[in-house]
VOGU-3710 file (C-alpha; in Angstrom, 3 decimals, decimal comma):
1> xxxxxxxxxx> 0,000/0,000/0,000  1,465/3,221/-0,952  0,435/7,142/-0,131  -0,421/8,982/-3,888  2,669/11,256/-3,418  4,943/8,210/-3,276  4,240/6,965/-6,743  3,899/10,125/-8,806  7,327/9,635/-10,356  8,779/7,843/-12,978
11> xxxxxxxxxx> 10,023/4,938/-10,983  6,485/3,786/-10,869  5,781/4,301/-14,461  4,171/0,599/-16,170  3,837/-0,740/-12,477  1,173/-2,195/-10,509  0,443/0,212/-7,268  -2,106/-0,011/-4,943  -3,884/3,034/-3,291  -6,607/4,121/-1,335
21> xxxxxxxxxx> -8,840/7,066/-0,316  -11,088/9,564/-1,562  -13,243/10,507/-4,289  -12,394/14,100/-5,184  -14,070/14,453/-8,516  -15,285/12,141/-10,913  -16,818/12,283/-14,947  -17,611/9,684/-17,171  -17,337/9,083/-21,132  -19,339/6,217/-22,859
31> xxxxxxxxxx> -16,892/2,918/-21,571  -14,168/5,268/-19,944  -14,782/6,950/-16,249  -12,050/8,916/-14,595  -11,848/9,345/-11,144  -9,655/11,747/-9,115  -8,891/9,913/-5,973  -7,305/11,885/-2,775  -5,300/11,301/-0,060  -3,956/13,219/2,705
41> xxxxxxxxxx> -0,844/13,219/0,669  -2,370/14,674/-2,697  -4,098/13,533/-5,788  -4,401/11,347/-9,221  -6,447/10,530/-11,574  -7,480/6,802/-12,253  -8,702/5,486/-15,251  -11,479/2,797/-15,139  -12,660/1,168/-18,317  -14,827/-2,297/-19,581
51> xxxxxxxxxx> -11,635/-3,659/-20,571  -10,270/-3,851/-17,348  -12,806/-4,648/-15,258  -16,076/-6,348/-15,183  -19,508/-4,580/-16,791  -21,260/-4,607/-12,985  -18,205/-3,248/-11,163  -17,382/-0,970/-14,247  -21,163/0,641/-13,703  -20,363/0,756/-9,619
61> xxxxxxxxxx> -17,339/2,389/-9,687  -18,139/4,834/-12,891  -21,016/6,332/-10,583  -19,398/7,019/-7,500  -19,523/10,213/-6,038  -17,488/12,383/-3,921  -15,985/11,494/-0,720  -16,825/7,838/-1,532  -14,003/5,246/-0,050  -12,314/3,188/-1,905
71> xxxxxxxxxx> -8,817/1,071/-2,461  -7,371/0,249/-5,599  -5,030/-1,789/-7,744  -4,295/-0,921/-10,940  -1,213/0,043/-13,275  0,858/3,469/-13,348  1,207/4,979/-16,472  2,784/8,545/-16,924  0,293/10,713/-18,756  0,745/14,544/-19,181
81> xxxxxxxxxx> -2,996/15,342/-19,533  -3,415/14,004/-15,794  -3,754/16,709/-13,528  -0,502/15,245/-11,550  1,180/14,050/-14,672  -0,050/10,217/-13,858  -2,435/8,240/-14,223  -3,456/4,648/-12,666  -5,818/2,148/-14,989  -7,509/0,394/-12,316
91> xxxxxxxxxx> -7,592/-3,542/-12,357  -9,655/-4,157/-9,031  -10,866/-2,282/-6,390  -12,625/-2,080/-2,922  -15,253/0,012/-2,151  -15,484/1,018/1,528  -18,743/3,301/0,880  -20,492/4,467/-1,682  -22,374/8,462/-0,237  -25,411/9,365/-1,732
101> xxxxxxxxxx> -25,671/13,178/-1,464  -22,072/14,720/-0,161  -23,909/18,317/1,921  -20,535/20,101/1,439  -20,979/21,613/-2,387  -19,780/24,741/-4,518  -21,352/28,046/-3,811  -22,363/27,278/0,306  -22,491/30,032/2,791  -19,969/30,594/5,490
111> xxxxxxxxxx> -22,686/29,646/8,154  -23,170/26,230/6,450  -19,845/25,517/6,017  -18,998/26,203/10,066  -21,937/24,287/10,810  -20,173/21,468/8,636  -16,745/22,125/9,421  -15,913/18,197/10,528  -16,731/17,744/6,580  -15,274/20,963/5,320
121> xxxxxxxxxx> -12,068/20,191/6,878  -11,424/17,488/3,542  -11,398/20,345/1,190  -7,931/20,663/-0,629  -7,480/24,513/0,456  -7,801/23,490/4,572  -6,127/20,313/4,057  -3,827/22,833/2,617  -4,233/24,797/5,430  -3,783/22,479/7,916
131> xxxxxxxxxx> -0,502/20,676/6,708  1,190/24,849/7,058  -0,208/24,822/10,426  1,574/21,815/11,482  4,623/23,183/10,036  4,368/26,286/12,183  3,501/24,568/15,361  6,886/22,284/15,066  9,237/24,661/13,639  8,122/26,510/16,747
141> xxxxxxxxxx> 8,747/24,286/18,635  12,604/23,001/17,287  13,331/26,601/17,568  13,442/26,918/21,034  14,663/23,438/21,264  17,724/24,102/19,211  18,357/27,186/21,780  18,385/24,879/24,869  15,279/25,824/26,015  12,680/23,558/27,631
151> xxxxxxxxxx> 9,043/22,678/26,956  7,072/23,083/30,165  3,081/22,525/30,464  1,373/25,292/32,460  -2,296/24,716/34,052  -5,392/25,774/32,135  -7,472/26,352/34,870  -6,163/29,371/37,272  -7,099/31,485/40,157  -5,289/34,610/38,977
161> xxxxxxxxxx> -6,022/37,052/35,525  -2,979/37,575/33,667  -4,380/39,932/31,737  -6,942/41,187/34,011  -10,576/39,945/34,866  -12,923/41,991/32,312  -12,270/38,814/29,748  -12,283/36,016/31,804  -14,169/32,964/31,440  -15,631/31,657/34,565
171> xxxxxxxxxx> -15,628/27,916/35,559  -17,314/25,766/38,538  -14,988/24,052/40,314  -16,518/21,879/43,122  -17,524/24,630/45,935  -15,242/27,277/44,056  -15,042/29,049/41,156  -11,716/29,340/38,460  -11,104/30,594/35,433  -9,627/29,111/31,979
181> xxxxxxxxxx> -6,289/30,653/31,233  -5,665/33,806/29,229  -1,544/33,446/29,580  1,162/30,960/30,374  3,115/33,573/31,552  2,755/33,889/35,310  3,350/29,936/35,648  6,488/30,766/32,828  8,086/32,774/35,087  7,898/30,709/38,350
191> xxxxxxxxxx> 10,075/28,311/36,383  12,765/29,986/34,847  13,990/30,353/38,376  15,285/26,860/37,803  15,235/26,005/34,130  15,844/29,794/33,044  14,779/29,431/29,533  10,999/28,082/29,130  8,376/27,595/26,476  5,247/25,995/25,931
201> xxxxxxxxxx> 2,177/25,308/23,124  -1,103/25,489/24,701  -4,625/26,969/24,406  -5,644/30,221/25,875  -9,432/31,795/26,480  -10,283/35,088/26,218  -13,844/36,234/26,529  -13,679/39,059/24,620  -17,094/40,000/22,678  -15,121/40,651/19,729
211> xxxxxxxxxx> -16,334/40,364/16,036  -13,127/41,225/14,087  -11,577/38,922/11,734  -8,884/38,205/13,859  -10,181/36,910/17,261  -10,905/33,937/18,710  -12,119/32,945/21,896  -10,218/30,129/22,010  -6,762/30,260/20,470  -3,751/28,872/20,300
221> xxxxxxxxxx> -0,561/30,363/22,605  2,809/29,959/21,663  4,831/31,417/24,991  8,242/32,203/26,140  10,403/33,171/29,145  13,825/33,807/29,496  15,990/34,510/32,172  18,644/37,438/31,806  17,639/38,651/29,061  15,924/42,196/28,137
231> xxxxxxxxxx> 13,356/43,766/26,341  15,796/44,107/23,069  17,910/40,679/23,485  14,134/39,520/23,409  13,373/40,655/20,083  16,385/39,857/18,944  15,398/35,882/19,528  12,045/36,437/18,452  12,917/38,126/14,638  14,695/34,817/14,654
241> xxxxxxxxxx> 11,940/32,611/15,701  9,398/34,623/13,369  12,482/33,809/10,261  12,975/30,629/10,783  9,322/29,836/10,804  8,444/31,259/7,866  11,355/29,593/6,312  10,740/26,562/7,168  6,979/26,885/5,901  8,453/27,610/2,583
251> xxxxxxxxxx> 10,438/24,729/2,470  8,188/22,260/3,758  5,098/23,371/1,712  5,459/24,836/-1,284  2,694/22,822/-2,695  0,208/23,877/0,087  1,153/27,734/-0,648  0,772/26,811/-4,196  -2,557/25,350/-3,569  -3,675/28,211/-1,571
261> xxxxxxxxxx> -2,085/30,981/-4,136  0,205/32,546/-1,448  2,883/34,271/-2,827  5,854/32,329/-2,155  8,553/35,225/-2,816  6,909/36,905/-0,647  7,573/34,924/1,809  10,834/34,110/0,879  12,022/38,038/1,659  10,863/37,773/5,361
271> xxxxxxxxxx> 14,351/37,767/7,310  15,463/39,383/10,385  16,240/41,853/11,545  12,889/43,688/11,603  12,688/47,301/11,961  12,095/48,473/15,095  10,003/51,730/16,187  8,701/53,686/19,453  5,236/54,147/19,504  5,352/57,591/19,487
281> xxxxxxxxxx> 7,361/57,905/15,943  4,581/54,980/14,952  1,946/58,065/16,062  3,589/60,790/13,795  3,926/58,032/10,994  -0,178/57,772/11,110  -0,150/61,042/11,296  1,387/61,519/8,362  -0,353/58,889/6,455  -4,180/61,100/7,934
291> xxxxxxxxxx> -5,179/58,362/9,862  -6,703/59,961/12,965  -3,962/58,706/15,497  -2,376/60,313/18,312  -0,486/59,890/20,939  -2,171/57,614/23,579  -4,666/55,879/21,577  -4,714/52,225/21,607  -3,977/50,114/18,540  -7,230/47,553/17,389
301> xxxxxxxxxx> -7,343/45,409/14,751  -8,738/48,196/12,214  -5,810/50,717/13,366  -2,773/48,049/12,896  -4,750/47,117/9,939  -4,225/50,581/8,048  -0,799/50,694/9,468  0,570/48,101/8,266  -0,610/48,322/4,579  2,589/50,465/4,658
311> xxxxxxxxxx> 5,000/48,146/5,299  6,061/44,625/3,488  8,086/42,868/6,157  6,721/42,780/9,877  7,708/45,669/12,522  8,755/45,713/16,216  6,431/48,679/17,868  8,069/49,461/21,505  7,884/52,008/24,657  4,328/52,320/24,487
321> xxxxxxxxxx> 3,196/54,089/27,019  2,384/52,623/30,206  -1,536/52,891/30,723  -1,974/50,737/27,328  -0,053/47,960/28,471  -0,882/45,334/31,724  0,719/46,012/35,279  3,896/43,332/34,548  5,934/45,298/32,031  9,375/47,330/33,428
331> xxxxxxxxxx> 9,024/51,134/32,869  11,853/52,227/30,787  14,255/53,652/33,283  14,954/56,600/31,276  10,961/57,457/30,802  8,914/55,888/33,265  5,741/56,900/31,499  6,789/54,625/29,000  7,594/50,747/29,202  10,219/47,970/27,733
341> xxxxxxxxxx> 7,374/45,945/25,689  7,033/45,255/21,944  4,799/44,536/19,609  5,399/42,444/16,602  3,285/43,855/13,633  2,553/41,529/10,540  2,735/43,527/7,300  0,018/43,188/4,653  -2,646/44,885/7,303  -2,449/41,791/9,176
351> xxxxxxxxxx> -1,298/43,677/12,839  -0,296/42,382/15,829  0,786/38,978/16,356  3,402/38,885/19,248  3,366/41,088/22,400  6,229/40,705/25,070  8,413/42,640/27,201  10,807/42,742/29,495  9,286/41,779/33,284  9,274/44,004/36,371
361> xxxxxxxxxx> 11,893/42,649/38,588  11,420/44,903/41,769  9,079/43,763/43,930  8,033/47,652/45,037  7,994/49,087/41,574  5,800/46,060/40,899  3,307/46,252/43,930  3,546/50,139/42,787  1,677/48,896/39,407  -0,528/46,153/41,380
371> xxxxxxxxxx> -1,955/49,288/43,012  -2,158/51,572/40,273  -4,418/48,955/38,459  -6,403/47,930/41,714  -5,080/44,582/42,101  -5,096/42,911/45,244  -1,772/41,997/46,112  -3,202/38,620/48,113  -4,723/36,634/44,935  -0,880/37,293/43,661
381> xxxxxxxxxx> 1,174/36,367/46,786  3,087/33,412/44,806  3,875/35,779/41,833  5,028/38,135/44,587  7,151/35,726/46,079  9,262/35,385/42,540  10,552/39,153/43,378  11,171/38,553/46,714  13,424/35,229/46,223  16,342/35,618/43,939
391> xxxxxxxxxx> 14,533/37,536/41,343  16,411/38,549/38,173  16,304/40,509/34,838  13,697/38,627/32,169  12,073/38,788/29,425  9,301/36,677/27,634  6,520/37,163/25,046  3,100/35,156/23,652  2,630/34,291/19,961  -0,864/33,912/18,555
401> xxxxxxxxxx> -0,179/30,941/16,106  -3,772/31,347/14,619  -2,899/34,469/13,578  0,371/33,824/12,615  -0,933/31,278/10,074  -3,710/33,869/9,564  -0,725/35,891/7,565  1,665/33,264/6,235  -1,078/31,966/4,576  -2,798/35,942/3,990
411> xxxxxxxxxx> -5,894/34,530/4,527  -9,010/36,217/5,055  -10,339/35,835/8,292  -8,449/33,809/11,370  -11,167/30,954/11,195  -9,999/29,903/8,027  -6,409/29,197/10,055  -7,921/27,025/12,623  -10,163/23,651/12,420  -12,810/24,602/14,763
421> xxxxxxxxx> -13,220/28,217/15,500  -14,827/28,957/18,769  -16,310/32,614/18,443  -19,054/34,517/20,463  -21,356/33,175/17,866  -19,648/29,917/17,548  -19,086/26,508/20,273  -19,825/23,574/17,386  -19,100/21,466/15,663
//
């Protein structure tokens, strides 16, 4: 038994292979039928005719239709009409099952095809899709693996906002109540104090009532601590971690950008080092450009949007000022009003995709910003207790990998990046 993409060369060309999968497409001509078959690995067409097999399984398998199951045997030939340049005459075959009436058809509304996602997913563009996400996930991954840092698993459910408690989601727990994680972070931190450089892959919740095209309640969080370092050794890693993905997406899947017409040169060009600019030149830029911004005003999805229509590789935004930005982040010692964070800014309007920062590491100029924001410093006595034991210079940051994929791919909307979007609107299938 062989995967399609293993036999469509010439080594298999006058040989007997044996496949199995999908029906992607059929159409039929007098005594000849021709049958696209998929796999996960790609397609071919087969060729089924009277003189190969018998007249009652010649009429079954010439009226298949899509997404019927089936595993053949037939010969290879090369064939340049083919839409993969081969072509298998089939001598006998299985049928798994036959479907009647396949729902998922040309020309369906975005509603339907949610509601039918777990039979959307087969499509050639998400199975495109999907096969770039895994890419993205590992390189990830080997990134921070090839920089000696280790993959810890944080808990989901957690009795402290990182992020603060306006977008929390709520959850009984026996005679309590907890919420589902917005951020890693706080639990990243507690243990770089003995492996120093952390990451880990996990889901985050935000309950945002949000409608834009690039939120999710339920998304996927690439994070990262590191002891020692600051704000700008920070982004120095992360350019390279944003390269190196990319990269590695355009090695890996050139057929999958094909299929989904992403420009591949495009991609190619995306190398560090990114540019790197203070919010406040960013607010005389949009100035510049007329679009409405000053100095103070908070960057959405429709502001990064029109701001980054101006650029073609992604930007660094830093020293924002501190009122915009959660209670954690270290004010710049020469501009307290300001802090050591970043933002990493897709280009193509895509926005934000990365936020990090370097850490306060001063237990009073941290319960300073507790109070400031109204925190009570008692639901945050363990993250306390990191300043007040050996605490040291770091730095860390949180990826949105939907969204990443959201612009490798330059996609649309960010539930085309994901298999099951969970939205306001949206908890099925």
């Amino acid at each position: 038994m062989s995967y399609i993409k293993e036999v469509l060369n010439d080594e298999y060309d006058g040989k007997s292979v044996h496949l199995r999968g999908w029906v992607y497409r059929t159409r039929s001509s007098g005594k000849l039928s021709f049958i696209v078959l998929r796999d996960s690995t790609g397609i071919i067409q087969l060729l089924a005719s009277t003189k190969k097999l018998p007249e009652n399984k010649y009429r079954e398998i010439s009226s298949l239709t899509i997404e019927s199951s089936l595993e053949i045997t037939g010969t290879l030939r090369k064939d340049e009409r083919a839409p993969t340049g081969y072509e298998v005459e089939i001598e006998d075959y299985i049928l798994y099952q036959r479907n009647e009436n396949y729902p998922i058809t040309k020309d369906q509304g975005e509603e339907f095809l949610l509601d039918n996602r777990h039979l959307w997913l087969r499509s050639r563009e998400f199975t495109a899709t999907m096969k770039v996400r895994s890419t993205v996930f590992k390189a990830f991954a080997d990134f921070y693996f090839n920089l000696g840092y280790y993959e810890v698993q944080p808990p989901l459910m957690v009795s402290t906002a990182a992020e603060g408690g306006s977008t929390l989601f709520k959850v009984p727990f026996f005679d309590e109540e907890v919420y589902l994680s917005q951020s890693s972070q706080f639990y990243l931190e507690t243990m770089i104090f003995s492996l120093e450089n952390v990451f880990t892959i996990s889901p985050s919740f935000r309950a945002e009532k949000s409608r834009t095209w690039r939120h999710l309640t339920e998304y996927w969080h690439a994070e990262a601590e590191a002891a020692w370092l600051h704000n700008e050794e920070m982004m120095q890693v992360e350019e390279k971690m944003i390269e190196y993905i990319v990269q590695e997406v355009v090695k890996n899947n050139s057929e999958d950008l094909q299929t989904l017409g992403r420009d591949i040169e495009f991609l190619k060009k995306i190398r560090a080092p990114f540019r790197k600019i203070r919010y406040a030149d960013l607010m005389k830029m949009a100035e510049d450009w007329g679009l409405g911004l000053k100095y103070g005003d908070d960057l959405g999805a429709d502001e990064e949007r029109a701001i980054m229509v101006h650029f073609d590789s992604p930007i660094f935004v830093t020293h924002y000022p501190s009122y915009l930005k959660t209670f954690y982040h270290k004010p710049d010692p020469e501009n307290p009003s300001e802090i050591l964070c970043h933002d990493l800014l897709a280009p193509e309007g895509y926005g934000e995709i990365l936020g990090g920062g370097e850490r306060i590491s001063d237990l009073d100029t941290l319960l300073k910003r507790m109070e400031e924001y109204g925190l009570e410093k008692e639901n945050y006595y363990w993250y306390l207790d990191l300043r007040r034991y050996g605490s040291v210079p770091h730095s860390g940051f949180g990826l949105g990998l939907d969204r990443l994929v959201l612009w490798i791919l330059h996609l649309n909307n960010i539930k085309e990046a994901i298999p099951y979007p969970r939205t306001i609107r949206r908890t099925k299938p």
